[in-house]
Structures are given as structure tokens and as C-alpha cells.
N, C-alpha and C positions, 0 to 999 in steps of 0.2 A: 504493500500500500504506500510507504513510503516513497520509492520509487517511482511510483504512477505520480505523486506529488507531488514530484522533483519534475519530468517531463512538465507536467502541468505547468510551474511554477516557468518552465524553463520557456514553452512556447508560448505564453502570455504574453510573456519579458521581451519575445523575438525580435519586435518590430524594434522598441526603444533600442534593443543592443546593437543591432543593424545600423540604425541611425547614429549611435556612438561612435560605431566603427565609424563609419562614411564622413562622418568628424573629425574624427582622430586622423584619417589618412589624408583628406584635404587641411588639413591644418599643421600636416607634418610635412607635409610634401610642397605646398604653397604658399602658405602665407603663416606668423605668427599671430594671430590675430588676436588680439584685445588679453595679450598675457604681462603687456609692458608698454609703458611709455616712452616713448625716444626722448634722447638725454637732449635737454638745451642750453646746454654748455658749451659751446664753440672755443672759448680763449684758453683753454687748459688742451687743444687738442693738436697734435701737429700740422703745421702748413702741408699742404697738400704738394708733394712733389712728383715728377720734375716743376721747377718753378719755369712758371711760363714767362716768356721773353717778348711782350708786348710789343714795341716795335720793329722790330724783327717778323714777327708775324703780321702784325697790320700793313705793313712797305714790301714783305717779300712774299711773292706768290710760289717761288720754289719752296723755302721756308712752310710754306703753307702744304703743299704739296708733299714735302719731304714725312711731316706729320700725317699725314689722310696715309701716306705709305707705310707709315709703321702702324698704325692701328689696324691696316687690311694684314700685314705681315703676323702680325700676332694675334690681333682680338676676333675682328670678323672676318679675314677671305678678302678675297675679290671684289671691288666692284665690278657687276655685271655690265661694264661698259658697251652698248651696241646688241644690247641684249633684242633684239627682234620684240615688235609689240605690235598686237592689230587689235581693231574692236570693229564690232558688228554694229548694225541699225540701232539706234534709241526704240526700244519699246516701252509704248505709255500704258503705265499698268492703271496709273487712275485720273484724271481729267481735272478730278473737285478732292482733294484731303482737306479735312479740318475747316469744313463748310465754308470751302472757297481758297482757304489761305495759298493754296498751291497745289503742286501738278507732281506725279511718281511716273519716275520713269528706272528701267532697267538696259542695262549696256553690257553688252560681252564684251571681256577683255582678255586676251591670248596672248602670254606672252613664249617667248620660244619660236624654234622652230620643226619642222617635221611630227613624227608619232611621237613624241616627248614634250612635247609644247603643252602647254598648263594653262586653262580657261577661267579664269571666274567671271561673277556674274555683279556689277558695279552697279549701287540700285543709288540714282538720286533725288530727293526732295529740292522741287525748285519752287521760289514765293510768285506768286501771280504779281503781274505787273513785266513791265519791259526790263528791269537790270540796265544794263550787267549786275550780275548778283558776287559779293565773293562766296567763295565754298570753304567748309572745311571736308574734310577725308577721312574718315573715321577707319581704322583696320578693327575689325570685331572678333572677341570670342568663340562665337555664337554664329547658327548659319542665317541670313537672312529671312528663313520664317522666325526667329525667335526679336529679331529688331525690327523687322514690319509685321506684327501678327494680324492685323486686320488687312491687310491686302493682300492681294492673287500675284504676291511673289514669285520667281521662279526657286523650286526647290532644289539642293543638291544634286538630285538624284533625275534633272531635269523635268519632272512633272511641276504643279503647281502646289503654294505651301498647304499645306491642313493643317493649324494648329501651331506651338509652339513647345519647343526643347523646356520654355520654364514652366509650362501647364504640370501639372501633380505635385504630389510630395517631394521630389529632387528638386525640381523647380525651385518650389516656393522655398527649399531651403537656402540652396545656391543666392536666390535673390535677396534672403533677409542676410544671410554672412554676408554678399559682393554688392550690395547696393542696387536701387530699384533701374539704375540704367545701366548696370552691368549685360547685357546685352539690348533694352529696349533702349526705341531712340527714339527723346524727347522731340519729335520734329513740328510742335505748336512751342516751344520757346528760341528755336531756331527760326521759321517761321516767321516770328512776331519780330526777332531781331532782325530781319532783312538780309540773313546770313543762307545760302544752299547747302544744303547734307548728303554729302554722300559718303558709305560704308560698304565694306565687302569684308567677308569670311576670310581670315586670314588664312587659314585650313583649308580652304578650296582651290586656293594657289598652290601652295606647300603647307605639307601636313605637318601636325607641329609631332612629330613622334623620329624617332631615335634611328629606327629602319626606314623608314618609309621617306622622311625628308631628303636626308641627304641623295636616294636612289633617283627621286623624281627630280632636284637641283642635275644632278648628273647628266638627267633625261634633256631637259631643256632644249640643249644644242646653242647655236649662238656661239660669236668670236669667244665670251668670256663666261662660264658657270658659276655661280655662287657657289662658294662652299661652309657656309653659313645659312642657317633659317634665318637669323636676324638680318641678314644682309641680304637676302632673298624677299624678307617681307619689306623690309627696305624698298626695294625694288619695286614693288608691290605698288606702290605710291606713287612713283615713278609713271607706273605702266597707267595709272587712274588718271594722273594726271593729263598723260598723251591723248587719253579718251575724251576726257573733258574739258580740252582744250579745242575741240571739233564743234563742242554745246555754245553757241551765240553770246547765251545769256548769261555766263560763266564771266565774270572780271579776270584775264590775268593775269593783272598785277592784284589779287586779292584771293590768294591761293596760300591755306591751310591744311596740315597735316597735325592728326591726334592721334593717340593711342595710349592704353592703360598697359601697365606691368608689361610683360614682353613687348608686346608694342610699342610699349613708350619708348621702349631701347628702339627698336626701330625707325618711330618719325625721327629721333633724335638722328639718326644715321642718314635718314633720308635727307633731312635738313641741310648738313654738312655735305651731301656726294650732289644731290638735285640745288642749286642754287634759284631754280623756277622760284622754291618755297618762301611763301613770305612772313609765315608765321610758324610756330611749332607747340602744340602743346602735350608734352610728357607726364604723363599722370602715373606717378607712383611708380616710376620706370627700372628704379631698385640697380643691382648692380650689373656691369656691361651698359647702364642704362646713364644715369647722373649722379651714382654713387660713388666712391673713389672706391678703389679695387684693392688698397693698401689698408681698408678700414678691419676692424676685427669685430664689428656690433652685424648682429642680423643675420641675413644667408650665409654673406659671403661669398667673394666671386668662385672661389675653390669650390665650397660645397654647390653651388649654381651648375660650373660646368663640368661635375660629377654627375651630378644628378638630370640633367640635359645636355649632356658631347654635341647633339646638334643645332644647338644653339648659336656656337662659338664655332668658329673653325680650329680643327683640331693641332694647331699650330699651339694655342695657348697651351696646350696637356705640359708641355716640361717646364710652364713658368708657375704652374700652379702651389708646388713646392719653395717659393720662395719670391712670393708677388712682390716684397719691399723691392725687387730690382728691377722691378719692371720699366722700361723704358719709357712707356706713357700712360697716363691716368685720367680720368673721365673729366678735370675739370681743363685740359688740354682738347676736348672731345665737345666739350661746352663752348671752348675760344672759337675754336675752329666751326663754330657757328655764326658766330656773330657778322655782321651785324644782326642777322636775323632773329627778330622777336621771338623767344621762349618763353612759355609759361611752365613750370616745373611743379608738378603738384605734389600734396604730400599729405597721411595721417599722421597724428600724433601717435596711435598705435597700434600703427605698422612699421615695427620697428624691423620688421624682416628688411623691409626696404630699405633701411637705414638714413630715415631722414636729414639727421646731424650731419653725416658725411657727403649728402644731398647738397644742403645747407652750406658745408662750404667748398664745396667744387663750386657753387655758384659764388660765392664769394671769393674766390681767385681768380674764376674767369671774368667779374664784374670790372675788373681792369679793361681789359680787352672789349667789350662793349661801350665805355666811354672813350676810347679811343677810338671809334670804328664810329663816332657821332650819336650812340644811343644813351638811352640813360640808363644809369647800372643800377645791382640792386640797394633800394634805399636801404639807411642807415635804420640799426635799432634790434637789430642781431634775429632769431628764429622767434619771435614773438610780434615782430614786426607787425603794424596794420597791412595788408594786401595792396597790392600799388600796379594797377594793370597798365600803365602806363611807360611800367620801363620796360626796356630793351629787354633784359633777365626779370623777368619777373616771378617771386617765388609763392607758392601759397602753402598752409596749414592748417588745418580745422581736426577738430578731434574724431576719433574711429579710427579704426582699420584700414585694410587694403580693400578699399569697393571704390565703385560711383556712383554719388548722393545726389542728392538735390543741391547742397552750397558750392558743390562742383561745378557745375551744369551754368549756377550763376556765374561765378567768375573764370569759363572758360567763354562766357558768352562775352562778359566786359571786356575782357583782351581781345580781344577778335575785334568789339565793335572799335577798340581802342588803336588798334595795327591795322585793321582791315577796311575802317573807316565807312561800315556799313550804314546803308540807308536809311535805319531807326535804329531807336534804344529803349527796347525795353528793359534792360538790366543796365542802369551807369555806374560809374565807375564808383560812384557817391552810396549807392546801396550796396554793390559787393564788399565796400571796405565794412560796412555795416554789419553784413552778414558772418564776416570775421567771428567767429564765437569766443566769450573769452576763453571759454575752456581749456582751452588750447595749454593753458599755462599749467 
């Protein structure tokens, strides 16, 4: 009887323990989430090296050059230089979104060539009215049924969507840990700010898996192959961009690139190889992304590309053993952006990401942006009010690794801020508002 008790007792329990696991594994394997605060300490920590050499970089484009070569040398691979790109007819999936505000359309985009050439499928929200509109670029999680659920999307699997990856229990859990726009896309506050949206599966390009990425990078063809995901989705951007540079109503001189955690490592890369881009926002981009690589809080670049090899190109595997020697570090990777407007987002805690070390690679390469004409980042350390007006611009608000709602606002300010779009529903005056103090 006992035993009958135990079963009993045991498959009651099942579902909760299941859910533990699926906790336990996503919070081992991705993010720290809400177990710590990131330190805001900055003066007790060392300068970030190598020390970057400011004018020398602003005056020498070999200089500039020499550095884009050692970060392909060790961190990411190759830029996919000449890498072949075509895209298909605009299909209009809807005429009227958001009772009136604008029009959904979808874009094949192929990059590669021959039987190895890799297609996604580029979905954009554009505002009614003439434009030119700017855009941002969103690379997503998530397949396109899960960021447009209410429209007749084209599915992966090329049929049409039915539903979405966050509908059930996985779902709703995935969205209460990563945030309600962890793959849904807010496109009524985009919309309203006179800004175009578009996103693609970053996974529908290259898959983000260990086997599978690097065979299909391989497959491509083209003068030059990625041998990196990040520099493949990199690429990814690139390829959006050639698409949507055919679209009329497209401004481009007012062309944006976003992306959360692996991503953000990406537009960051994009940012620096694509010079088209005129803004960048890196949300929580963590390390290979805007963390410094020599830091010891959080992942860790080590434990990173252990745990993803196809991330990185497998050049970095013998510097892992001893990164203080590393010849260059992400706030060299931030210079090497500029002038182009960044916004660098961050939780308080998601210390996986490692904020603090966030915090001052931006603050080394804040040099380098007032030299290049932009405004660096203000003064007043990791506590700072939010300032979308500079050139580096940094944010913090309390939580984890997701994307919220106070995200959303001051990813919209910087944009309206650099991209100089047609209305404002969000100024610059309310996002510094939305600043929580919490933070502290």
C-alpha cells in the first residue's frame, strides 16, 4: 500500500517537477536570472584593455581595418564579403493592421548560392502614409508565427502560420521569464512612432545548433563563408537590408539594426562590417557581444564558447585558457563602431550578461564617439538617468535577461532620437522618466 502511495504521491507531483526541470535547464544553460544583482561599482575595476588609441583610429582607416582583422582572426570568422543575396516579390499579407495604422508585407530573402543557398522569409510592418519611413530590423528568437500571431504569415515549413510557439504552458512560461516581447512584436508603438518593422527568424537562415550551423554556413557557397553563427546572422542584416532597400518607402539614410542576447552580439557586428547602418540597438548582448571578454562576473566568454563552438569561430578555442592576453576586447569592438549610434541595453539582474563590464567597455569606447562628432556616454556612472541622445547611449532598468515594456520605450526614443522619425510618441523626456529607480 505504501508503495501504491508513493507512485500516487509521485505522479500528482509530475507536472510541477517537469516544470522544475525545464527551469532549472533554461536557467542553467541561459541566463542567470533574478539570482543577483550586477555590481555598480565601476572605479574599483580595471580599465579595460588593450587601451584604445583614439586618434589613430578616428584619422587611420588601415588602423581601423587592421582591428575589424583581428576580431575576424580570433572572435568571429570571416566577413562574408560578396556573399551573393537575392529576394523575391513583396507579398502583402494585410492591407489594414491596427485599424488602419499600416500595411504587412513579406519578402524572400536568399542568401548564397547554388543547392546550399539559405532563404528566409523578411516580414515588414510599414505606417500608412507616403514616408520614406526609417526601419528598424529586428533578428528574432522565434519563427514568424510567434511575432505576427494574428496574421497569415508564411510558416517555416512554407504553409501559412496557425497559431503560435508561445500559445500553452511552454509558452506562457518562456514569456513570463523573457519578457512579453520576447518574440511578439509591439508593431502599434512602432506604428505610432512613425518608425517601419521588420524581423526574420534568425534560425531560418542558420540554425542556431552546434551541427547543423556550421554544415549549412559551409553550404552557402559565395567568394567568402562564415564560419561563425554570429557573423553569419551578422550577415543576416546585411542581406535585409539589400531587400529593403528595393521598398520606396524605406528612408536610407534611417536604417536600424536590433537584437536581444545572441543577437545583440550580432547587430553589434553588423554595425561595424555594414556601415549602410545608422543606428544599432544591442539589448543584453552579454559576452562576444558588449561585455569585455577579460571580465570574471557572469557567463563568461570561456564558459559561452564551450557551451556554443558555433557561435564563435573556432579560432578563439586556444585563447580561451588565458583571455587576459587576448589581443582585443569588446570595448575596441564598440570604437570600431562609432560614429554610429548605439543603444546598449541592460538588467540589473542579468548578471549573466554582465552589465558592469557592459558599463565600461562603453565607457572606454565613449572616447572614441566624441571624437568621431557624437556625444558620449553622459556623466554619473551605471545609475545614470537614460540619455537617448548620445552617440553611446546606455540603459538599465531592473529584471533579468527578457524584453519588457520600458525596453520597447527607450528603444523607440533613440531611434526617434538618430533616426529623426516623423512623430513621437515616446520623447526622450518620458523614457528618462520611465528610468525606475530601482535600479539602484
Amino acid at each position: 500500500m505504501s508503495v501504491l502511495k508513493a507512485i500516487l504521491w509521485f505522479l500528482v507531483r509530475l507536472p510541477l517537477l517537469l516544470m522544475i526541470l525545464f527551469l532549472s535547464l533554461v536557467m542553467s544553460s541561459c541566463t542567470m536570472l533574478g539570482l543577483n544583482y550586477a555590481s555598480l561599482e565601476v572605479d574599483n575595476k580595471a580599465a579595460p584593455s588593450p587601451a584604445i588609441d583614439v586618434p589613430v583610429l578616428v584619422n587611420s582607416s588601415e588602423a581601423r581595418a587592421d582591428l575589424m582583422e583581428q576580431f575576424e582572426d580570433i572572435l568571429y570568422g570571416p566577413w562574408p564579403e560578396g556573399m551573393p543575396v537575392k529576394w523575391g516579390e513583396a507579398r502583402i499579407v494585410s492591407e489594414d493592421i491596427l485599424d488602419g495604422k499600416g500595411v504587412l508585407k513579406e519578402i524572400p530573402v536568399t542568401v548564397g548560392q547554388g543547392e546550399g543557398a539559405s532563404t528566409f522569409m523578411l516580414v515588414l510592418a510599414l505606417p500608412k502614409g507616403d514616408g520614406p519611413f526609417p526601419v528598424v530590423i529586428n533578428e528574432t528568437f522565434s519563427s514568424n508565427c510567434s511575432v505576427f500571431p494574428e496574421y497569415p504569415v508564411t510558416s517555416p515549413d512554407g504553409g501559412v502560420c496557425d497559431g503560435s510557439q508561445m500559445d500553452g504552458v511552454v509558452g506562457s512560461l518562456v514569456t513570463k521569464m523573457f519578457g512579453e516581447y520576447i518574440a511578439y512584436a509591439p508593431l502599434d508603438r512602432f506604428m505610432d512612432a512613425g518608425i517601419a518593422y521588420a524581423s526574420f527568424y534568425g534560425s531560418d537562415f542558420v540554425p542556431d545548433s552546434r551541427e547543423q550551423g556550421p554544415a549549412v554556413m559551409a553550404a552557402l557557397g559565395g567568394p567568402i563563408q562564415p564560419t561563425s553563427t554570429l557573423m553569419a546572422w551578422a550577415y543576416g542584416f546585411t542581406a535585409a537590408i539589400d531587400a529593403l532597400q528595393a521598398e520606396t518607402p524605406i528612408d536610407p539614410d534611417g536604417i536600424a539594426v536590433m537584437g536581444h542576447s545572441r543577437f545583440g552580439k550580432s547587430a553589434l557586428i553588423a554595425g561595424v562590417w555594414d556601415r549602410r547602418i545608422d543606428a544599432v540597438i544591442a539589448h543584453q548582448s552579454g559576452f562576444a557581444g558588449a561585455s569585455l571578454s577579460r571580465s570574471k562576473t557572469g557567463e563568461g566568454l570561456a564558459r559561452m564558447a564551450k557551451t556554443y563552438p558555433h557561435w564563435l569561430s573556432q579560432d578563439i578555442q586556444p585563447w580561451l585558457g588565458h583571455l587576459d592576453e587576448l589581443p582585443v576586447d569588446q570595448h575596441e569592438l564598440l570604437a570600431l563602431l562609432a560614429p554610429t549610434p548605439v543603444l546598449l541595453g541592460n538588467g540589473r539582474r542579468d548578471v549573466w550578461s554582465d552589465p558592469n563590464s557592459s558599463f565600461r567597455a562603453a565607457l572606454a569606447a565613449s572616447a572614441m564617439y566624441e571624437a568621431a562628432g557624437q556625444e558620449g556616454l553622459p556623466a554619473g556612472g551605471m545609475q545614470q538617468a537614460f540619455e537617448p541622445s548620445a552617440g553611446i547611449a546606455w540603459w538599465l532598468r531592473p529584471g533579468g535577461h527578457s524584453i519588457v515594456s520600458e525596453d520597447i520605450d527607450s528603444f523607440i526614443a533613440f531611434l526617434q532620437t538618430h533616426l529623426q522619425a516623423p512623430s513621437r510618441k515616446v520623447t526622450a523626456v518620458q523614457a528618462r522618466e520611465n528610468h525606475v529607480d530601482s535600479v539602484r
